[in-house]
VEXDREN-385891 format. One record per residue (C-alpha): y, z, x. Coordinates in steps of 0.5 Angstrom, whole numbers, plus 500, padded with zeros to 3 digits. Each point is the difference from the previous one (the first is absolute). Example, Ala and Ser with C-alpha at 12.3 -4.5 7.8 and 13.67 -1.06 7.14 Angstrom:
2
491516525
507498502
% end
This chain:
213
440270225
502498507
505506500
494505498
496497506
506502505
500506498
493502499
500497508
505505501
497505498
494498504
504500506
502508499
493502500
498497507
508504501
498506498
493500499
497505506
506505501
498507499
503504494
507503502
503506495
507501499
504505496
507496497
503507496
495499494
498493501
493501505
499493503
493498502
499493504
493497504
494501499
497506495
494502505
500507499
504501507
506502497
498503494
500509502
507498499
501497495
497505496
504506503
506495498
498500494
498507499
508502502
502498494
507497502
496492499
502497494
498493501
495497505
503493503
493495502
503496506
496494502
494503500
493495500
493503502
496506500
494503496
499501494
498508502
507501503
503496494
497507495
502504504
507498501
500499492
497507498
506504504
506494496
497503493
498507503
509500501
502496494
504495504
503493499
497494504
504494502
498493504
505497505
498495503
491498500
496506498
493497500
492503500
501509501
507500499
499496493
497505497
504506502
505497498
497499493
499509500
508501500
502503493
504494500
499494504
505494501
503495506
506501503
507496499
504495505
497494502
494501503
493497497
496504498
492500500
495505497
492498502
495504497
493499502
495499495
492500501
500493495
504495496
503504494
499497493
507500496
498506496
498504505
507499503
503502494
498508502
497499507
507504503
503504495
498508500
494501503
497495500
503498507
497505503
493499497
500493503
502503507
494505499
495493500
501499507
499507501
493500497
494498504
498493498
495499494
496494504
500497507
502493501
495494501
500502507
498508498
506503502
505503496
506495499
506503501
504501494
507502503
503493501
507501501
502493499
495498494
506503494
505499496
506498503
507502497
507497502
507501498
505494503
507500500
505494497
506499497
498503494
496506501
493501502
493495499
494504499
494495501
492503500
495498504
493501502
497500507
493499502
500502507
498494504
508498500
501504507
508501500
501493497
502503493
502494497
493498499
499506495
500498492
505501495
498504495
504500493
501504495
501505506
506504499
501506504
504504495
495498495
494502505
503507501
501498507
506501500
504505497
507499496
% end
């Protein structure tokens, strides 16, 4: 179990690293990589990339932040192009569910540890998991935080549905003998401090049609 905290920890680490950087594009032959926050700014060009036909796979590296508005439009021009999607490194809150549009959507290989956290409004029950990301549904689940709110909260404003360390967080880990995969689930109040997330069974990726083969 201390070997899980250690890399939850780390992983931590990597949002207060990277978590303010601007999002930077960068064409690599077929391969678009896209790093920093999904804030909208660089987001013109990402779709004129796309839009040239050459991009065959979109690379997320170490993207954390951004709105749930930025996040749709990044997802919404992925499916309009047909590409594949990759995480290398951490790939939280709008990068998440851009990721989640790609025809096919996998982490990279080598030896980093990779992190997908895809925010969600409340705690999901097992059987909502069992579809909650498969197809449409990502999108749908998107569209929640996008919508006005049913009620305000006891103060009489709205609440904020868009909580981008309150999810599910996905993690691949490199050993000796392959990759771990381990599932948890984050209510927001952990900050940057990850390891305090819960372990969720039962939750595996592949299974959940997180990730693809």
């Amino acid at each position: 179990m201390k070997s899980w905290s250690i890399v939850l920890r780390g992983l931590a680490l990597a949002g207060i690293t990277w978590g303010a950087q601007a999002a930077e594009i960068e064409l690599q032959g077929s391969r678009l990589l896209v790093s920093g926050m999904l804030d909208g700014s660089a987001l013109q060009r990402f779709t004129e990339e796309l839009g040239s036909g050459q991009v065959r796979t979109v690379v997320f590296e170490n993207s954390l932040g951004g709105t749930a508005e930025a996040a749709g439009e990044y997802a919404r021009a992925i499916r309009a192009s047909g590409v594949n999607t990759e995480v290398k490194g951490q790939c939280h809150a709008a990068c998440a569910y851009a990721f989640l549009a790609g025809k096919g959507h996998r982490f990279g290989r080598g030896f980093l540890v990779h992190g997908l956290l895809i925010p969600l409004p409340a705690r999901p029950r097992p059987e909502e998991l069992a579809s909650r990301w498969r197809g449409d549904q990502a999108q749908k689940t998107l569209a929640e935080f996008t919508a006005p709110p049913a009620k305000p909260d006891a103060g009489g404003t709205p609440r904020e549905r868009w909580q981008p360390g309150q999810g599910v967080l996905f993690t691949s880990t490199p050993t000796l003998f392959g990759r771990v995969y381990n599932s948890y689930y984050c209510d927001g109040t952990q900050g940057h401090d990850t390891s305090r997330c819960e372990l969720l069974s039962d939750a595996d990726p592949y299974k959940l049609g997180v990730l693809t083969p």
